[in-house]
Backbone as a printed PyTorch tensor [residue, N CA C, xyz], in Angstrom:
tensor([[[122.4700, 137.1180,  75.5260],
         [121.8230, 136.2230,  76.4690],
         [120.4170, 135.9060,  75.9680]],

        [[120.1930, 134.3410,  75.9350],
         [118.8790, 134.3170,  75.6100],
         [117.7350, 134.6320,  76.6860]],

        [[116.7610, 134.8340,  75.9830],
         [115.7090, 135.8350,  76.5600],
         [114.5760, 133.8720,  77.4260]],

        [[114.1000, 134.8310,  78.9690],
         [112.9990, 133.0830,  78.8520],
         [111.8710, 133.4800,  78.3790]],

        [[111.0400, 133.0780,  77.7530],
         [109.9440, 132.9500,  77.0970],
         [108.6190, 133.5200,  78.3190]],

        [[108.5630, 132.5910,  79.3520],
         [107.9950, 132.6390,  80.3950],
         [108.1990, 133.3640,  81.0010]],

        [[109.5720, 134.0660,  81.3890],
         [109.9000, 135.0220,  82.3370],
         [109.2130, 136.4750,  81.6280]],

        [[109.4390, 136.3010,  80.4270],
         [109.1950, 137.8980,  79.2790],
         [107.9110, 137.9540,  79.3030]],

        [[106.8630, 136.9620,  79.7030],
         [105.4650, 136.9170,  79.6880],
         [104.8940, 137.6380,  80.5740]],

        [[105.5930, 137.0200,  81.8350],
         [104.9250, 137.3980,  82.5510],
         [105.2950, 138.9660,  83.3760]],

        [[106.6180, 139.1980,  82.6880],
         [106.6750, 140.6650,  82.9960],
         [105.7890, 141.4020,  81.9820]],

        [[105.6030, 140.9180,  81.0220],
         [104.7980, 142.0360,  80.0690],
         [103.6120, 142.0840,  80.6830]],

        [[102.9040, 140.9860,  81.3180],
         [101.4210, 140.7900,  82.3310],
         [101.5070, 141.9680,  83.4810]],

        [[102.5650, 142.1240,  84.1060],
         [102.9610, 142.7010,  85.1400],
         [102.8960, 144.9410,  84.9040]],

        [[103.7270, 144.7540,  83.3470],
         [103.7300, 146.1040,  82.9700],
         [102.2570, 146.5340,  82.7070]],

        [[101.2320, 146.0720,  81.7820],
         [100.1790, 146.2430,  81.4350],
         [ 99.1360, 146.1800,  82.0230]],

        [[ 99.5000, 144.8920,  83.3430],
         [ 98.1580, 145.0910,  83.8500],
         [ 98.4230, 145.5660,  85.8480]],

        [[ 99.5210, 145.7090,  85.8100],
         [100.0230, 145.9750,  87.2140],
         [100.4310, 144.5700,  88.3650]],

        [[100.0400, 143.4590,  87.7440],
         [ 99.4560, 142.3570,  88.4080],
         [ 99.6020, 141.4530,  87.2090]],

        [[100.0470, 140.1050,  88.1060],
         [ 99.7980, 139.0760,  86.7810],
         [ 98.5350, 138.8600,  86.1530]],

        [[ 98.5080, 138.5090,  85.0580],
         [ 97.2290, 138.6320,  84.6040],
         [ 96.8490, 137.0840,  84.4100]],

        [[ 95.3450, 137.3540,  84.7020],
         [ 94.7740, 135.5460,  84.6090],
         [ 94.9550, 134.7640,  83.4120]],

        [[ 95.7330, 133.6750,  83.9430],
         [ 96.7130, 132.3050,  82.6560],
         [ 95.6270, 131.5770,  82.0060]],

        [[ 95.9610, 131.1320,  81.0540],
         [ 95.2290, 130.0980,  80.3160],
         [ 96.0620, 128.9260,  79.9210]],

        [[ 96.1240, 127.7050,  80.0910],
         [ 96.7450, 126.8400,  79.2910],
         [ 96.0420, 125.8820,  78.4970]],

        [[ 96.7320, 124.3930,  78.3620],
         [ 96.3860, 123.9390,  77.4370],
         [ 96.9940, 122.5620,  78.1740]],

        [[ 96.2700, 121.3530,  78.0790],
         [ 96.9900, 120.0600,  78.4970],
         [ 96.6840, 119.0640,  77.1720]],

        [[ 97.8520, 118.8300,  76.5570],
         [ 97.8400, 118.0220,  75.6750],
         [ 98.1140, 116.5720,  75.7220]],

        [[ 97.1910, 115.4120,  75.7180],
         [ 97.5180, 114.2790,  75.8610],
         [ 98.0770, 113.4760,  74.4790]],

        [[ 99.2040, 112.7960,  74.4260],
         [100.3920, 112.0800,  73.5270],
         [100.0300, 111.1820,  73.4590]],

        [[ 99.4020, 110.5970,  72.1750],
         [ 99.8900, 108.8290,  71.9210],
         [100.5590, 108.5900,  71.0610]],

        [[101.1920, 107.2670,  70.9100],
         [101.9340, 106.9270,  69.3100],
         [103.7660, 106.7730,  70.0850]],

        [[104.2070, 107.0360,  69.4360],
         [105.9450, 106.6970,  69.4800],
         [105.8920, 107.3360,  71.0910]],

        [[105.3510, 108.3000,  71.3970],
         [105.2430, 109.6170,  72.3290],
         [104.4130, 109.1080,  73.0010]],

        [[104.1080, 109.0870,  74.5500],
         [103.1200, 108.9920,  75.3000],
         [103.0930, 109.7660,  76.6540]],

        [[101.8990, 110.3990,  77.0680],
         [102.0470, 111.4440,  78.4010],
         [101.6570, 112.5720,  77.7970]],

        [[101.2420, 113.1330,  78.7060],
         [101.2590, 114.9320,  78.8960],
         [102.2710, 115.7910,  78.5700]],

        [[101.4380, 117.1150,  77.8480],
         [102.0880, 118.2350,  77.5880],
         [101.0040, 119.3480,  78.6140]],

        [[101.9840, 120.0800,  79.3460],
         [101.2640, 120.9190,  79.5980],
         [101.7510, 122.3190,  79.0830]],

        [[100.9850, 123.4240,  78.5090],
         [101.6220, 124.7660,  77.8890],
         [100.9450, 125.5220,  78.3790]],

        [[101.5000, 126.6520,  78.7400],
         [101.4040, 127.7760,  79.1240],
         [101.2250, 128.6310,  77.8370]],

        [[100.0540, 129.5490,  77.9000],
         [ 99.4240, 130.3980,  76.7480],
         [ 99.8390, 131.9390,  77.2400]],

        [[100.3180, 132.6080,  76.0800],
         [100.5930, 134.1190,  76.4190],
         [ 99.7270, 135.2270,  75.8820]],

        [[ 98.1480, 135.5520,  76.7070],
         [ 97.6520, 135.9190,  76.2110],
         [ 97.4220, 137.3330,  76.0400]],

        [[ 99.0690, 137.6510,  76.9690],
         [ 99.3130, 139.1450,  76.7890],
         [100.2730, 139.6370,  75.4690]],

        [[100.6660, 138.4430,  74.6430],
         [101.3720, 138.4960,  73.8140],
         [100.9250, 138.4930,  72.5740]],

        [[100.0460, 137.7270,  72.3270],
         [ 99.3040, 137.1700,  71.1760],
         [ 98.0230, 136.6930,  71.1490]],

        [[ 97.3270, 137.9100,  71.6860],
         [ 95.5970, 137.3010,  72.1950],
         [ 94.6020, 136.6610,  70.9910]],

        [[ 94.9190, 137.2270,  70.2330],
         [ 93.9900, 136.9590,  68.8760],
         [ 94.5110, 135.1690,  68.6170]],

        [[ 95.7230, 134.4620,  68.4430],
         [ 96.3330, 133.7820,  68.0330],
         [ 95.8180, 132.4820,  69.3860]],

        [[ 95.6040, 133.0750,  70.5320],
         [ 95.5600, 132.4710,  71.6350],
         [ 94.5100, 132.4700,  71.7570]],

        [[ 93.4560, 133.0160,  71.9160],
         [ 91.7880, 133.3310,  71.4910],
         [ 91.4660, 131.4720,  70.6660]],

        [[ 92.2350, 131.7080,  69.3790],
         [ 91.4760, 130.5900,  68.6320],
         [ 92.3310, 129.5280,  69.2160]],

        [[ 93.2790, 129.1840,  69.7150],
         [ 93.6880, 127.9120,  70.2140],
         [ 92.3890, 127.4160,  71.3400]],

        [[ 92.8770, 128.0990,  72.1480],
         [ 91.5720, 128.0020,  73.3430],
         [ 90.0920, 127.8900,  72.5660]],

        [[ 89.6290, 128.5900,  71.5860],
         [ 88.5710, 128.1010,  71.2510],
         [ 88.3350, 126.9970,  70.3020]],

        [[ 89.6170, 126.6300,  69.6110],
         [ 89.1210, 124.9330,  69.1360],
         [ 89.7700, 123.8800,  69.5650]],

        [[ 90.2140, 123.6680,  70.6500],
         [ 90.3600, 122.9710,  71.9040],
         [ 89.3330, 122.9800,  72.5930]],

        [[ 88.7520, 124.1640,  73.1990],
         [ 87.5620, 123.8760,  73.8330],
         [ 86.4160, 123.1330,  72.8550]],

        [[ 86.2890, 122.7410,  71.4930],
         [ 85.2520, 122.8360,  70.4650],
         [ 85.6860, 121.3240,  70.4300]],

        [[ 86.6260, 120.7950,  70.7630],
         [ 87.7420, 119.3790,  70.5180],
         [ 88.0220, 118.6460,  68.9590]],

        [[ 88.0430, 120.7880,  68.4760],
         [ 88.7930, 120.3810,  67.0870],
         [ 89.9280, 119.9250,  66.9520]],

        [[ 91.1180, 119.8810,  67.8680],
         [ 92.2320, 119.1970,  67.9590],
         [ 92.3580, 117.9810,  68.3280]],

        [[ 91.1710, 117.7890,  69.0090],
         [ 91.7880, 116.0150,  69.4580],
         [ 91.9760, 115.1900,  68.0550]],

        [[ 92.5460, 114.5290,  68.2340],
         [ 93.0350, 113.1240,  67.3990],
         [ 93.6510, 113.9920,  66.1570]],

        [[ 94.1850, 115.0850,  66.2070],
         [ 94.7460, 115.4770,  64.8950],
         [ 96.7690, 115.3240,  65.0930]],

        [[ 96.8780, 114.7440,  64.1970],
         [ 98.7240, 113.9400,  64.2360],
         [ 99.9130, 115.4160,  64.3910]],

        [[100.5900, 114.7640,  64.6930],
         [102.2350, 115.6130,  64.4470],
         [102.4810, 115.0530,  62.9780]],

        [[102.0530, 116.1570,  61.9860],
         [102.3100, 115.3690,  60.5010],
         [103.5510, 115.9670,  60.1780]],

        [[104.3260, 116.6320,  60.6260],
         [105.5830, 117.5060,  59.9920],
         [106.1360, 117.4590,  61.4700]],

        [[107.4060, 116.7140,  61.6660],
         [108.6260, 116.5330,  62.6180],
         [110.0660, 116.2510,  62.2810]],

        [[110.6790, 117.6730,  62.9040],
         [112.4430, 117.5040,  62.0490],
         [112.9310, 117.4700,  63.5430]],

        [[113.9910, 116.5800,  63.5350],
         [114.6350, 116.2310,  64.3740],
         [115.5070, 117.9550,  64.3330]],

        [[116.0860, 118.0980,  65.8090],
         [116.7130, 119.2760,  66.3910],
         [116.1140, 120.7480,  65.8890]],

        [[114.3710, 120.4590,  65.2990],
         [113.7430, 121.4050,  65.2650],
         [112.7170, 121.7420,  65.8120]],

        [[111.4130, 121.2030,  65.2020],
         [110.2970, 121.2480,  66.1560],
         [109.2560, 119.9260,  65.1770]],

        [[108.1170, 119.9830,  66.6130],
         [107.2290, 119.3200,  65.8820],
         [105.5030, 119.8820,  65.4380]],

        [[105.3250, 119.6380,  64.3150],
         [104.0320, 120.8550,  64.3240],
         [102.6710, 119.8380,  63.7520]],

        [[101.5220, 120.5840,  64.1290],
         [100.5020, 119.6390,  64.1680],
         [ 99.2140, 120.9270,  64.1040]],

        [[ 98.1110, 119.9590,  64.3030],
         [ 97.0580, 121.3590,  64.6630],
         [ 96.2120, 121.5790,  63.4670]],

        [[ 96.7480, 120.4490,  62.3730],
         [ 95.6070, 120.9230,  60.7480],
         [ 94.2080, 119.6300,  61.2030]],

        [[ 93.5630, 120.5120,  61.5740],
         [ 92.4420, 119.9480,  61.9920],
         [ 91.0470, 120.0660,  61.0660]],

        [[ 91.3130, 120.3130,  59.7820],
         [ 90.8580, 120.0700,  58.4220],
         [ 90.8980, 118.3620,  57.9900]],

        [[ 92.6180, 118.3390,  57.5700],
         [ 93.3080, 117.4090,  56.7360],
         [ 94.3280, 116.3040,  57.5940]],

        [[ 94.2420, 116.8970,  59.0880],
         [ 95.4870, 115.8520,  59.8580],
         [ 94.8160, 115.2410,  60.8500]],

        [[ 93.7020, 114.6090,  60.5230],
         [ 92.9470, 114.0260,  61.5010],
         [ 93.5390, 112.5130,  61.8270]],

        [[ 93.7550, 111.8640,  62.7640],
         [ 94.4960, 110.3760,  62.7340],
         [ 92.9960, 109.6540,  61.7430]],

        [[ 93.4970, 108.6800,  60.5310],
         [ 92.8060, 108.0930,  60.1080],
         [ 92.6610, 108.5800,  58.2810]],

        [[ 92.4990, 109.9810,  58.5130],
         [ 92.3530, 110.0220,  57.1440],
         [ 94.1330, 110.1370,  56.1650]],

        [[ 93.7830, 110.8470,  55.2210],
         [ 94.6090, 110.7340,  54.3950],
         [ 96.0090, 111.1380,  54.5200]],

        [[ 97.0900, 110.8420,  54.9460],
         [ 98.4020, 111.7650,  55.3660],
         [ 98.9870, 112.4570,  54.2470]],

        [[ 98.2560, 112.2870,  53.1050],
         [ 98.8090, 112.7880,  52.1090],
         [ 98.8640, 114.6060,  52.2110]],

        [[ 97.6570, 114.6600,  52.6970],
         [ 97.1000, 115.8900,  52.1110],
         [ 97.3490, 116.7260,  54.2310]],

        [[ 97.9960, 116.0680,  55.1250],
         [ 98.5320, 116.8200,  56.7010],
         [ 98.8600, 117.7720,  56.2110]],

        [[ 98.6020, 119.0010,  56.8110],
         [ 99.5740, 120.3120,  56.6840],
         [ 98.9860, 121.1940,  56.0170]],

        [[ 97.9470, 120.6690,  54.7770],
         [ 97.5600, 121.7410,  53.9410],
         [ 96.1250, 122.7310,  54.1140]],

        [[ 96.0350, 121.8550,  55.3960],
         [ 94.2570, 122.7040,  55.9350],
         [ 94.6360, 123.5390,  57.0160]],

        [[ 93.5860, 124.2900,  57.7000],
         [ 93.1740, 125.1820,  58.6910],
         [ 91.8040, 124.6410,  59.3660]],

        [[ 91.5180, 125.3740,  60.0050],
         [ 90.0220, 125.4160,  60.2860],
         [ 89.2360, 126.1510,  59.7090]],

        [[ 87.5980, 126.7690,  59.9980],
         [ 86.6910, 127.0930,  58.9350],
         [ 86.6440, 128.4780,  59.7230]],

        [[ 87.3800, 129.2080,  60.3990],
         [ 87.7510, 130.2420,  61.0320],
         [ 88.6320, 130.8600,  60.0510]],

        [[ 88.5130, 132.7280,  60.4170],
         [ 89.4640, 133.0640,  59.4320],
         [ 90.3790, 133.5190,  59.4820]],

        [[ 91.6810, 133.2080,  58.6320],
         [ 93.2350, 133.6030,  59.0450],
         [ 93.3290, 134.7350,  60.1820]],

        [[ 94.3130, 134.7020,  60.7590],
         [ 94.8130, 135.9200,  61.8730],
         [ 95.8530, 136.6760,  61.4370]],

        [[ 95.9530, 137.9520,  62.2470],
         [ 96.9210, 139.0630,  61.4630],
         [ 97.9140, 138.2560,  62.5320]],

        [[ 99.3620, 139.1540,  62.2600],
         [100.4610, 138.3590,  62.9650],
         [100.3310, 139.2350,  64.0470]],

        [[100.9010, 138.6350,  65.0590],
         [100.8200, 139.2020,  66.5880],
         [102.8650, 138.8180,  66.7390]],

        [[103.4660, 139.1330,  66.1180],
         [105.1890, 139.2440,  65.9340],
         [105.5370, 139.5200,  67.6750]],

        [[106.3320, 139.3490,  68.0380],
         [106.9690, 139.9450,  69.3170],
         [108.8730, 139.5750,  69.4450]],

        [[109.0000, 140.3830,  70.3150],
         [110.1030, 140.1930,  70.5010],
         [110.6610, 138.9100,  71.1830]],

        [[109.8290, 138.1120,  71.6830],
         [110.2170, 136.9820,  72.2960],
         [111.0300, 135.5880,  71.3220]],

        [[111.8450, 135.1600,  71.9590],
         [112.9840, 134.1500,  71.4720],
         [112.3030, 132.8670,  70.8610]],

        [[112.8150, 132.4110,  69.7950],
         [112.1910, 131.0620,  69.6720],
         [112.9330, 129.5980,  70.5510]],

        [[112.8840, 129.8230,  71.0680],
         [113.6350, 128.5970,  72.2870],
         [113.0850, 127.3910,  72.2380]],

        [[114.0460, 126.6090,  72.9710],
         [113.0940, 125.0650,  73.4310],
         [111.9550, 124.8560,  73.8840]],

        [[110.9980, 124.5510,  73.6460],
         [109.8020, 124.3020,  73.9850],
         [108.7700, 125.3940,  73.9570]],

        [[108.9840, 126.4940,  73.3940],
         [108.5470, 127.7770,  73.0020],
         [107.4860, 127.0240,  71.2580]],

        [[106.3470, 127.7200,  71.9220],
         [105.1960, 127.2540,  70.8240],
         [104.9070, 128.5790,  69.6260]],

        [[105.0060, 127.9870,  68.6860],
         [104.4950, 129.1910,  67.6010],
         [103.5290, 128.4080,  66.8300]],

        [[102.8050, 129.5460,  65.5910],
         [101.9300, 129.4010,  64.8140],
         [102.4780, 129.0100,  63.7320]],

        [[101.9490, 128.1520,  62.7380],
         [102.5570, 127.8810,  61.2690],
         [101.8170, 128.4300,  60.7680]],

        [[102.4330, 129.2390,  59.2960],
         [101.2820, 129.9040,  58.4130],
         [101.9820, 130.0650,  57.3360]],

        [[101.3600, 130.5230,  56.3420],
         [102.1480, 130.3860,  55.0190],
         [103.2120, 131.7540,  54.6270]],

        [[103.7430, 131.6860,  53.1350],
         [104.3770, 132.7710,  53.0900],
         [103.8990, 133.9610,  53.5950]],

        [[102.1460, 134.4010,  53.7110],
         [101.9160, 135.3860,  54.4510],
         [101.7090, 135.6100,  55.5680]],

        [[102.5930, 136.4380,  55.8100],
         [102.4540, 136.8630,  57.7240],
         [101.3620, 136.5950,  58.2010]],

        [[ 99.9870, 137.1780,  57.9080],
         [ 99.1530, 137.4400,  57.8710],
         [ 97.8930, 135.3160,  57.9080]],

        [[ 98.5580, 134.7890,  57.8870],
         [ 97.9240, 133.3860,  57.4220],
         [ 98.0080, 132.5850,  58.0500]],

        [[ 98.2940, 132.7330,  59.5060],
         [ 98.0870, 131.2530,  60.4720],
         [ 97.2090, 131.0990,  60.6190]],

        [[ 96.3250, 130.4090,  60.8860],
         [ 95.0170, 129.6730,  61.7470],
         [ 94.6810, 128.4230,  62.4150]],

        [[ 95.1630, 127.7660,  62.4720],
         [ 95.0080, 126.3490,  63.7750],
         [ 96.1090, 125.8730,  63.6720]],

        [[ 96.9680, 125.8350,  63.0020],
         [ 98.4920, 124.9230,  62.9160],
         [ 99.3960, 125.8470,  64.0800]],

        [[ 99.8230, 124.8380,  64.7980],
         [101.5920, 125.3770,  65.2310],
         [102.5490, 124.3600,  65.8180]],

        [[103.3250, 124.7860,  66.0920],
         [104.5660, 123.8490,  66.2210],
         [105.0960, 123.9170,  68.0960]],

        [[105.9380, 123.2430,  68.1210],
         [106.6770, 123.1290,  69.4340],
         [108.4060, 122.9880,  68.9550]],

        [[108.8660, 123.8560,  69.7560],
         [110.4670, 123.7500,  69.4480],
         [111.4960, 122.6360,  70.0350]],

        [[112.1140, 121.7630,  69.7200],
         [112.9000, 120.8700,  69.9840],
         [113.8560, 121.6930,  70.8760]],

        [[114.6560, 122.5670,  69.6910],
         [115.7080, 123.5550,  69.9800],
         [115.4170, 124.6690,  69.7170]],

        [[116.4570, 125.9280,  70.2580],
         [116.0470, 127.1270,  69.4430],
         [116.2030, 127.3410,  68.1980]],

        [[115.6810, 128.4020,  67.8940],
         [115.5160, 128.4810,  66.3080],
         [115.5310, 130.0660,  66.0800]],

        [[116.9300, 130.7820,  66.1830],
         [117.1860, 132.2340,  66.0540],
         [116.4790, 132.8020,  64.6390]],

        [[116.5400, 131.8810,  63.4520],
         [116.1830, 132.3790,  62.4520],
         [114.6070, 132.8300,  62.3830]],

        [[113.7030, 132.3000,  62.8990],
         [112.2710, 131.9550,  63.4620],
         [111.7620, 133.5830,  64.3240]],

        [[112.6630, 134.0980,  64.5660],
         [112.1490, 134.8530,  65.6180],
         [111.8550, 136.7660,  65.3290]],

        [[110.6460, 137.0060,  65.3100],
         [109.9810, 138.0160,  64.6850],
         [109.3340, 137.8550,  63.2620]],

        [[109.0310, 136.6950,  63.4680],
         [108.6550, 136.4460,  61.5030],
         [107.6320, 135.4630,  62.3620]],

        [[107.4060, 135.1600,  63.1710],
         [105.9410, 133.9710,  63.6380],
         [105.6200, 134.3770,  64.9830]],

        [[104.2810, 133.7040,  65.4040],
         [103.8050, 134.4740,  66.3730],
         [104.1730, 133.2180,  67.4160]],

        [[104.7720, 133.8590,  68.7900],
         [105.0010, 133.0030,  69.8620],
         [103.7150, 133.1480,  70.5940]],

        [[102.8360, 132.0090,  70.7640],
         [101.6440, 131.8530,  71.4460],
         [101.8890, 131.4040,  72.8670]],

        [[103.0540, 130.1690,  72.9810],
         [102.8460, 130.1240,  74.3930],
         [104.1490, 129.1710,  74.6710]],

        [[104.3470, 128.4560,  75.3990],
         [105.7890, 127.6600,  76.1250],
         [105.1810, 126.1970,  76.8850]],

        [[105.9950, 125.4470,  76.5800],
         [105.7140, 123.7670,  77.3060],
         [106.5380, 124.2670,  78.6040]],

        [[105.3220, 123.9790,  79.7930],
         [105.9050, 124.4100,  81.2060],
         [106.1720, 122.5820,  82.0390]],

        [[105.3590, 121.7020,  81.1400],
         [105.9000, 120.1350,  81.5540],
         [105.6320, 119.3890,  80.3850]],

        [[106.0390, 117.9550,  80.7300],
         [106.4530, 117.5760,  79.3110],
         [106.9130, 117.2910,  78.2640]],

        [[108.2140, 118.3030,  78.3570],
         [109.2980, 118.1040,  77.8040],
         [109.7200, 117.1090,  76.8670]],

        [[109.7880, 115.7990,  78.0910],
         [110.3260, 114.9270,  77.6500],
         [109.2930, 114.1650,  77.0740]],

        [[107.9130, 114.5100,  76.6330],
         [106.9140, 113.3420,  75.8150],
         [107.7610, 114.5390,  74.4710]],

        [[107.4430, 115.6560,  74.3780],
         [107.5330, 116.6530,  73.2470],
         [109.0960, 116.0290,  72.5040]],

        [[110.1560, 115.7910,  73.5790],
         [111.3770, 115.3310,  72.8160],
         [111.2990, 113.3790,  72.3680]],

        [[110.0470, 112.7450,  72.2140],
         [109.9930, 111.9120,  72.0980],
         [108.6460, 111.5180,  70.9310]],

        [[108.6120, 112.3500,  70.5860],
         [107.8320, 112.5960,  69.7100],
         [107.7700, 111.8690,  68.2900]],

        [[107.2970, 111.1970,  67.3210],
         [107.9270, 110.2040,  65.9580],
         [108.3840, 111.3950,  64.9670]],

        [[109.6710, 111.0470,  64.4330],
         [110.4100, 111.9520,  63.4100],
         [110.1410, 112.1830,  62.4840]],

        [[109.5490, 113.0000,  61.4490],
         [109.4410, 112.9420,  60.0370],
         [110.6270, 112.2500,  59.1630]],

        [[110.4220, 111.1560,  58.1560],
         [111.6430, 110.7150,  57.5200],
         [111.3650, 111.3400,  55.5490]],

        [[110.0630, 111.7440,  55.5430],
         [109.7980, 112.1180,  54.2810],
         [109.9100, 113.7510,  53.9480]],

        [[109.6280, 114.0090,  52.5530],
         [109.8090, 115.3970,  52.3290],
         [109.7030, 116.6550,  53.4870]],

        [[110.8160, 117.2700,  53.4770],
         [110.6430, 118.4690,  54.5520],
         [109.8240, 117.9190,  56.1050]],

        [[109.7160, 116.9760,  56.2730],
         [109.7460, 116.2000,  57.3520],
         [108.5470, 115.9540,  58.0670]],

        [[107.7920, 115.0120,  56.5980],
         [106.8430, 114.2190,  56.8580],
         [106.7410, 113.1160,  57.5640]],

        [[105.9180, 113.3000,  58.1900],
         [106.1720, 111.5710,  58.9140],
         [105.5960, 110.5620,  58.1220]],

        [[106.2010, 109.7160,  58.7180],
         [105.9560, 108.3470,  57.6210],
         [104.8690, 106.9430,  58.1020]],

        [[104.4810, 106.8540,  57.6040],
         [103.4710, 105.4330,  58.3310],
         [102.4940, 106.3600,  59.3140]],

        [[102.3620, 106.0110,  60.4620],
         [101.9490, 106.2590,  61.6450],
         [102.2360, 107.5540,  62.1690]],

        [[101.0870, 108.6430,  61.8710],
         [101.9570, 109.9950,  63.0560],
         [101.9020, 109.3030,  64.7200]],

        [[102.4090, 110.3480,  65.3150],
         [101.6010, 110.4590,  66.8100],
         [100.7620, 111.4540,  66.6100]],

        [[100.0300, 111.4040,  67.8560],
         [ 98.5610, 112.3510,  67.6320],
         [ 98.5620, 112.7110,  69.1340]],

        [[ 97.8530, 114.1280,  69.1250],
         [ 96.9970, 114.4510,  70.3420],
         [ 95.2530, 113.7560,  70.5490]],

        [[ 95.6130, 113.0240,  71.5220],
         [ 94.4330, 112.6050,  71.9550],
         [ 93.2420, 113.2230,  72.2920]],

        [[ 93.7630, 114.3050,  73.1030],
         [ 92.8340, 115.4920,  73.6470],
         [ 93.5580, 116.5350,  74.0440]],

        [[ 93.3260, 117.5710,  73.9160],
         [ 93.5070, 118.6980,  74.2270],
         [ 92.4980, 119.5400,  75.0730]],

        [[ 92.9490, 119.5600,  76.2740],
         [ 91.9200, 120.0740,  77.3310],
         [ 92.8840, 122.1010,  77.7690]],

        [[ 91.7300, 123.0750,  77.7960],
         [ 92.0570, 124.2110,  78.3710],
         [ 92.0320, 123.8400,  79.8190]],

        [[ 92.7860, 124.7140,  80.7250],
         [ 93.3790, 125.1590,  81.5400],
         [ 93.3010, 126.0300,  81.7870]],

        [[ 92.1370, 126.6570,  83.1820],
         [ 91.9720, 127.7440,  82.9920],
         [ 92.5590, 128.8490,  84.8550]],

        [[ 93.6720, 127.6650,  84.7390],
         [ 94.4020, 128.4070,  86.0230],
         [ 96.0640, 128.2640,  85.4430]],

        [[ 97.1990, 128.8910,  85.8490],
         [ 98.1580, 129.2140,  85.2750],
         [ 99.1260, 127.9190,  85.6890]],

        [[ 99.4480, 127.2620,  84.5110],
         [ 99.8960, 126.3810,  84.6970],
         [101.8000, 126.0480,  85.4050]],

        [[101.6630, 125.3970,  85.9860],
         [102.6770, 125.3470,  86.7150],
         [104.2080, 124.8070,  86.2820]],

        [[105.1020, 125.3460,  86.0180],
         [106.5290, 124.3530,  85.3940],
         [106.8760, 123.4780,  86.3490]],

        [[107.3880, 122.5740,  85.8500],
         [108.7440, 122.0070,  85.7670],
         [109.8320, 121.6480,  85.6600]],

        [[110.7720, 121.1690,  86.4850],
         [111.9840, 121.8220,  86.2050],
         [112.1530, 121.0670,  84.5460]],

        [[112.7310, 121.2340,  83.9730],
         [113.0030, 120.6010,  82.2990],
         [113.7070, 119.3350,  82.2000]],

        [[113.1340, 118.7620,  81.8680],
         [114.3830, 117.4270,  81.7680],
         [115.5550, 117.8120,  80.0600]],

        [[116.6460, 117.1960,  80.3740],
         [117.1200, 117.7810,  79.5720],
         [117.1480, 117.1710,  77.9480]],

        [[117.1190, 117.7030,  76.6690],
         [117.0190, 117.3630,  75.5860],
         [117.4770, 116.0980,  75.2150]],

        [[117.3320, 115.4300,  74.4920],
         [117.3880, 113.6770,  74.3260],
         [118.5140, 114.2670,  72.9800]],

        [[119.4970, 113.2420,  72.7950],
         [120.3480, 113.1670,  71.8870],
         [120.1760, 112.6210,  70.9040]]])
């Protein structure tokens, strides 16, 4: 049985701290092929270090205007190089930056990589995420204990499944990314929705 992302959160909040523990999210605004709100729920009983720097370069509005430069259809879409994936500059070079912060150790958990379940991108070393991560289309069993699950799309859904596709290498996008406009914290626990269901 798959595990919910959200449900496993917030019992781990519950074991550790007796009480849910105070949420953080994240509201991501969509333009491009994609338009509307993302809202995510951050697990900062899961992966505080990993969740720490989201929240702090969002709050800094190192993410705004940086593209979805890498999108595979029935996988995920990942974004967040706020170096090299800024809308405007070069798409050549999306994917290959970080921020001027320094790598994070992995924060691994047992939690599922599911639909709309957010992780970190980082390189062959565990040890090497720093501002990049992705959003899951679908699940992704292979994914799971090898990246850090930071947090879950609680609305939204359907901008995240509408997202522009990568058609180039390993699933670059081509021409035009979409981009986050802004990325605003959330500093009360954000609320779901029921899911609309996956686009075909």
């Amino acid at each position: 049985m798959r595990k919910n992302a959200c449900m496993a959160a917030s019992a781990v909040a519950l074991l550790l701290g007796g009480a849910a523990a105070h949420a953080t999210g994240l509201e991501i605004e969509v333009a491009g092929e994609a338009r509307g709100t993302i809202v995510v729920d951050l697990f900062e009983e899961i992966a505080p270090q990993h969740v720490d720097r989201m929240v702090t370069l969002a709050a800094d509005g190192a993410y705004d205007d940086v593209v979805f430069h890498r999108v595979i259809d029935r996988f995920m879409a990942q974004t967040g190089d706020v170096e090299f994936g800024r809308a405007g500059q070069d798409m050549r070079y999306a994917g290959r930056g970080g921020s001027e912060l320094p790598d994070l150790p992995a924060e691994f958990s047992d939690l599922d990589f599911e639909r709309g379940v957010i992780g970190m991108a980082r390189s062959q070393d565990p040890n090497s995420a720093n501002s990049q991560f992705f959003i899951m289309f679908e699940p992704a069993s292979h994914l799971n204990g090898l990246y850090t699950v930071v947090g879950q799309v609680v609305q939204g859904m359907d901008v995240v499944d509408a997202i522009k596709r990568g058609r180039g290498n390993n699933g670059a996008v081509i021409g035009e990314p979409d981009r986050m406009v802004s990325v605003q914290v959330l500093e009360s626990d954000p609320e779901p929705l029921p899911e609309a269901p996956a686009t075909q």
